[in-house]
GUZATI-195363 format. One record per atom (N, C-alpha, C, O): x, y, z; residue in one letter; residue number from 1. Coordinates in pm, 1 decimal, padded with zeros to 6 digits. Example, Ala and Ser with C-alpha at 12.3 -4.5 7.8 and 13.67 -1.06 7.14 Angstrom:
% residues 2
@east:01319.0 | north:-00569.0 | up:00780.0 | kolgu:A | palo:1
@east:01230.0 | north:-00450.0 | up:00780.0 | kolgu:A | palo:1
@east:01320.0 | north:-00330.0 | up:00780.0 | kolgu:A | palo:1
@east:01423.6 | north:-00331.9 | up:00846.5 | kolgu:A | palo:1
@east:01285.0 | north:-00225.0 | up:00708.0 | kolgu:S | palo:2
@east:01367.0 | north:-00106.0 | up:00714.0 | kolgu:S | palo:2
@east:01290.0 | north:00003.0 | up:00787.0 | kolgu:S | palo:2
@east:01340.9 | north:00113.8 | up:00803.9 | kolgu:S | palo:2
% end
This chain:
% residues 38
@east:-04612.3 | north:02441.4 | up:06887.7 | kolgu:X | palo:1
@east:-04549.3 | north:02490.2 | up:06764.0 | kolgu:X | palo:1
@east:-04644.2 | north:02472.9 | up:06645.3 | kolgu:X | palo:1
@east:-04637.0 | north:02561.0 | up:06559.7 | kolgu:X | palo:1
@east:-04759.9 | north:02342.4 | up:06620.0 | kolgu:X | palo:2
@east:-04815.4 | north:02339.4 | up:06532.4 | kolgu:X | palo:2
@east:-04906.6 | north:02418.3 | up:06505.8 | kolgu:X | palo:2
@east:-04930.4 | north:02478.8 | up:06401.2 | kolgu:X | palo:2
@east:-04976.8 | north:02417.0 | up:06637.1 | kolgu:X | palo:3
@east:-05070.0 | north:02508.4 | up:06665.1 | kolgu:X | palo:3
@east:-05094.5 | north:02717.5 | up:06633.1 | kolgu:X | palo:3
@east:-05191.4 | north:02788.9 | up:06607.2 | kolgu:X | palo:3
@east:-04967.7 | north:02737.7 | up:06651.9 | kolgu:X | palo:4
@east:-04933.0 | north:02830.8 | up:06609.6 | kolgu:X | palo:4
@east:-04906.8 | north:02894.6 | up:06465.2 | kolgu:X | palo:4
@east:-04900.4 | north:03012.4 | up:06430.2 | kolgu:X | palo:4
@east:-04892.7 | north:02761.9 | up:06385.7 | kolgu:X | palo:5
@east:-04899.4 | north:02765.5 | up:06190.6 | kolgu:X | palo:5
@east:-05004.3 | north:02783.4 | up:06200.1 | kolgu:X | palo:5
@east:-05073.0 | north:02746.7 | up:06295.4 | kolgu:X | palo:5
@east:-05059.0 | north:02870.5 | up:06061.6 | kolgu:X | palo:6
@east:-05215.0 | north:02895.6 | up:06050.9 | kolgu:X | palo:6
@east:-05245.1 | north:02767.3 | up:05929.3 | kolgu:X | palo:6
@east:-05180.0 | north:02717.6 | up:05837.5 | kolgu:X | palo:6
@east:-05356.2 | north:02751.8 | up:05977.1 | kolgu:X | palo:7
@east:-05434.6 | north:02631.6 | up:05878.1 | kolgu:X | palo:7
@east:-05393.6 | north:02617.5 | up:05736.4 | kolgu:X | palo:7
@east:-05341.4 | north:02527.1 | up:05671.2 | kolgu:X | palo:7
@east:-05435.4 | north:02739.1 | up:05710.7 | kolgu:X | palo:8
@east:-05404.6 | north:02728.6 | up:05520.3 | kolgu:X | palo:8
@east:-05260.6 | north:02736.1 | up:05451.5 | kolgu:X | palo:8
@east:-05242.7 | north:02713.2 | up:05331.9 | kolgu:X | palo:8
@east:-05158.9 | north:02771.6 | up:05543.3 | kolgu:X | palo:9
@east:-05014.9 | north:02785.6 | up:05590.0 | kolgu:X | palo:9
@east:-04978.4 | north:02653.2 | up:05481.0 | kolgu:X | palo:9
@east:-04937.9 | north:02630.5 | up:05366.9 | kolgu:X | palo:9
@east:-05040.6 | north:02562.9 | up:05649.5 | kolgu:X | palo:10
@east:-04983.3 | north:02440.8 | up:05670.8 | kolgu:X | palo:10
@east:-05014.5 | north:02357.7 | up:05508.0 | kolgu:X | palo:10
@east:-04924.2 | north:02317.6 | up:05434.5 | kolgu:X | palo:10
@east:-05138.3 | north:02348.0 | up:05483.5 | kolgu:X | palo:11
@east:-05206.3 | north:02318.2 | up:05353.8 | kolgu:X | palo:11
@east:-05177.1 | north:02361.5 | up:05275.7 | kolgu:X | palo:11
@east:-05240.0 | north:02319.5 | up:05178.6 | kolgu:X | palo:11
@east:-05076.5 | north:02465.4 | up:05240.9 | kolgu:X | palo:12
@east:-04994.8 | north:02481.4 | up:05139.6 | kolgu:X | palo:12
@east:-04887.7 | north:02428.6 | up:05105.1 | kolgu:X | palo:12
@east:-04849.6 | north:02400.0 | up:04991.6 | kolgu:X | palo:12
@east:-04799.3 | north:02404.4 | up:05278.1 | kolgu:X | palo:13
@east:-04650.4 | north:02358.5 | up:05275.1 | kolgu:X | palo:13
@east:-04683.7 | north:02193.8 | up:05232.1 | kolgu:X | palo:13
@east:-04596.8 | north:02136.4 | up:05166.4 | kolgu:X | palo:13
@east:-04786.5 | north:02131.8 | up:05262.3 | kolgu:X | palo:14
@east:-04788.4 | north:01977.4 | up:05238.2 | kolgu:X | palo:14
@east:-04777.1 | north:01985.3 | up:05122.3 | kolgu:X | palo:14
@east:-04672.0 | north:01938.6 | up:05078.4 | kolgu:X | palo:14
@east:-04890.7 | north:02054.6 | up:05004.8 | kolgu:X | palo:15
@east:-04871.5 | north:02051.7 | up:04889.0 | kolgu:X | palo:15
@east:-04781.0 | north:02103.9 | up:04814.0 | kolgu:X | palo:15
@east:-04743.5 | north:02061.4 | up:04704.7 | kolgu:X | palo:15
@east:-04749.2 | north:02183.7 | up:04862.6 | kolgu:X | palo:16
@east:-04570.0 | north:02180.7 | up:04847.3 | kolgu:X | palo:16
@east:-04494.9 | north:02120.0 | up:04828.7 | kolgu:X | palo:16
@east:-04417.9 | north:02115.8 | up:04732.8 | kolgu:X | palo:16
@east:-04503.5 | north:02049.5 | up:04933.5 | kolgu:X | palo:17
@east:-04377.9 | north:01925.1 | up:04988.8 | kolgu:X | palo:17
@east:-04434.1 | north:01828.1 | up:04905.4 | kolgu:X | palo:17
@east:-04344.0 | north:01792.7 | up:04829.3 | kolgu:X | palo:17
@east:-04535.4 | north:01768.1 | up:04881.2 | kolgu:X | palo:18
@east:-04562.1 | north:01696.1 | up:04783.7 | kolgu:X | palo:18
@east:-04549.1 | north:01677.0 | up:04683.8 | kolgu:X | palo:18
@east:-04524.3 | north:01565.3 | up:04638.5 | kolgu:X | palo:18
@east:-04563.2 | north:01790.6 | up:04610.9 | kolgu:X | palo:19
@east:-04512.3 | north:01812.6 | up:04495.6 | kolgu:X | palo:19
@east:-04329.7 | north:01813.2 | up:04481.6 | kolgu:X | palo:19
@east:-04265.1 | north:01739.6 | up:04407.0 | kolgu:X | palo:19
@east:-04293.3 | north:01881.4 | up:04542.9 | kolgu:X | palo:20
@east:-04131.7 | north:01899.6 | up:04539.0 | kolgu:X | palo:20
@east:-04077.0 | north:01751.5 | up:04575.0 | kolgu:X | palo:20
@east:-03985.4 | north:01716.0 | up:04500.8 | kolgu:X | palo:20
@east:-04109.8 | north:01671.4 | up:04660.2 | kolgu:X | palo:21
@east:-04090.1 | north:01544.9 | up:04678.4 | kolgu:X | palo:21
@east:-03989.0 | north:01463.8 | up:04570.2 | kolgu:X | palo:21
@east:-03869.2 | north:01437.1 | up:04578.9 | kolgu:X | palo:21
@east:-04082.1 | north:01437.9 | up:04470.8 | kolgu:X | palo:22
@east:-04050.9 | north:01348.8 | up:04360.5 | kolgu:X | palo:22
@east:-03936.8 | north:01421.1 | up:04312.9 | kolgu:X | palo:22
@east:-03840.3 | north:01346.0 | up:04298.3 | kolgu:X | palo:22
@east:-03918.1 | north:01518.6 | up:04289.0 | kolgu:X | palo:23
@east:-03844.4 | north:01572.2 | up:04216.0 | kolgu:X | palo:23
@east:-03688.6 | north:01548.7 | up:04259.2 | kolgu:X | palo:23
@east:-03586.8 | north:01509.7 | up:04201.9 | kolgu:X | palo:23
@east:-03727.4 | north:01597.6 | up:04404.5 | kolgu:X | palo:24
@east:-03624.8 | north:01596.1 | up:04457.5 | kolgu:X | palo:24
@east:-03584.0 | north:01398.7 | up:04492.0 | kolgu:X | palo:24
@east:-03476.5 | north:01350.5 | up:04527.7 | kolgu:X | palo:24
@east:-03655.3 | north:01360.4 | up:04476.6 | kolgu:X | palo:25
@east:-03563.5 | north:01212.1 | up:04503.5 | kolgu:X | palo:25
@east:-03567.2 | north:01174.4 | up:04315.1 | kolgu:X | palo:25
@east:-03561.8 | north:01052.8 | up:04296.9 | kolgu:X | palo:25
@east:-03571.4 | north:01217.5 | up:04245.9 | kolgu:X | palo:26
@east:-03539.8 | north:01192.8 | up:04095.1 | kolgu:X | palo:26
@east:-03405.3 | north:01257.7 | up:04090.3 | kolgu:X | palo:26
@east:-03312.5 | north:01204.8 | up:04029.1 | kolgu:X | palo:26
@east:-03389.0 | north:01407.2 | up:04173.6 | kolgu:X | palo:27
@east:-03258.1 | north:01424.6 | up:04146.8 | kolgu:X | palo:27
@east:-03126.4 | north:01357.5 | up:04248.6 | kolgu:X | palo:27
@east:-03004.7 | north:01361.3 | up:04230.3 | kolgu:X | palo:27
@east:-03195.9 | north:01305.4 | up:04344.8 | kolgu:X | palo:28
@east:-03104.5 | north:01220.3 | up:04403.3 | kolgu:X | palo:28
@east:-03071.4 | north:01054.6 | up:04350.2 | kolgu:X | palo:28
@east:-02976.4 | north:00981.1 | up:04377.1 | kolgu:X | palo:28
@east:-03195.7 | north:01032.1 | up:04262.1 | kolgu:X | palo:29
@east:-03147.5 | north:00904.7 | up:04208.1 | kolgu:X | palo:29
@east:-03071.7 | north:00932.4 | up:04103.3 | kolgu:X | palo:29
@east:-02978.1 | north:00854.4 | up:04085.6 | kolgu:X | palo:29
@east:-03086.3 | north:01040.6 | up:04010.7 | kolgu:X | palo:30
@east:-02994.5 | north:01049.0 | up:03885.0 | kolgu:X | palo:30
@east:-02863.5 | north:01113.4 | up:03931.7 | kolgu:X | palo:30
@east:-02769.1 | north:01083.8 | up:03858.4 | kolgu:X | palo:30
@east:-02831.5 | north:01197.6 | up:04039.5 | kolgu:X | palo:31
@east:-02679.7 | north:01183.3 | up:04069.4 | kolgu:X | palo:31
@east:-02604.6 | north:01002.9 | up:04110.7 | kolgu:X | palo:31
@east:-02521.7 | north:00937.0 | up:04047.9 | kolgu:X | palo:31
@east:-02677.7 | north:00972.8 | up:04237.9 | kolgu:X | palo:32
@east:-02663.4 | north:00847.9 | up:04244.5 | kolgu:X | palo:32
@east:-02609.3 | north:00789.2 | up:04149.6 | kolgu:X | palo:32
@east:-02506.7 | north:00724.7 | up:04171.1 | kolgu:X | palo:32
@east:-02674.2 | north:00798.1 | up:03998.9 | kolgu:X | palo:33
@east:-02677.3 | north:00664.1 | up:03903.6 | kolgu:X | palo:33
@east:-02512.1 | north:00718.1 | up:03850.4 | kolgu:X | palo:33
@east:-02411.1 | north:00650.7 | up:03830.1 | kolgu:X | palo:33
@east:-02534.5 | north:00858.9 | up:03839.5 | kolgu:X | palo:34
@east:-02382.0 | north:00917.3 | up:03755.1 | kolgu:X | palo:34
@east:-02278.2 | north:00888.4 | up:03811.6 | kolgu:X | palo:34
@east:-02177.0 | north:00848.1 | up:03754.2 | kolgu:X | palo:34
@east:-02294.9 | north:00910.8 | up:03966.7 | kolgu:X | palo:35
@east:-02137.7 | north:00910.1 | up:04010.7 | kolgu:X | palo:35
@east:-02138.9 | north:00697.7 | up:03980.7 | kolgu:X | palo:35
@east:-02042.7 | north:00638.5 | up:03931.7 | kolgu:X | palo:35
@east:-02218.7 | north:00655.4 | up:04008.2 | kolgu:X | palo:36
@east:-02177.0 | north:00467.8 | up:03931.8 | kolgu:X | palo:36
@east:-02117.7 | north:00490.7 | up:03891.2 | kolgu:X | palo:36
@east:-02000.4 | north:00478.4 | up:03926.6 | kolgu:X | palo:36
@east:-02156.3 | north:00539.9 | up:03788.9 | kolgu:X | palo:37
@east:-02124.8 | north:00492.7 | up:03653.9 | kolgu:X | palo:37
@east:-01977.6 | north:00548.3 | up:03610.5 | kolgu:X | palo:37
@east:-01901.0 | north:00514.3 | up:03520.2 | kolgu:X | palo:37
@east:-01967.7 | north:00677.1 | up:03742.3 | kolgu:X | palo:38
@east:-01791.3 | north:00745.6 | up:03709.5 | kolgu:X | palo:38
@east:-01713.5 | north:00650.1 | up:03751.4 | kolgu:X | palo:38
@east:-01591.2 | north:00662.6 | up:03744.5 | kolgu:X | palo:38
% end
């Protein structure tokens, strides 16, 4: 299956995912914090 992604594919989706990362666990910590606090 990996083998079959093309190289520069793949080297996009990491930096991708890298980037989107943070974000996405910033928006899971700031729901987190809201529903507390409801």
């Amino acid at each position: 299956m990996l083998g079959f992604v093309p190289q520069p594919n793949l080297q996009f989706f990491l930096q991708q995912f890298s980037l989107v990362t943070p974000l996405l666990a910033l928006d899971v910590r700031t729901r987190y914090e809201k529903s507390n606090y409801d």
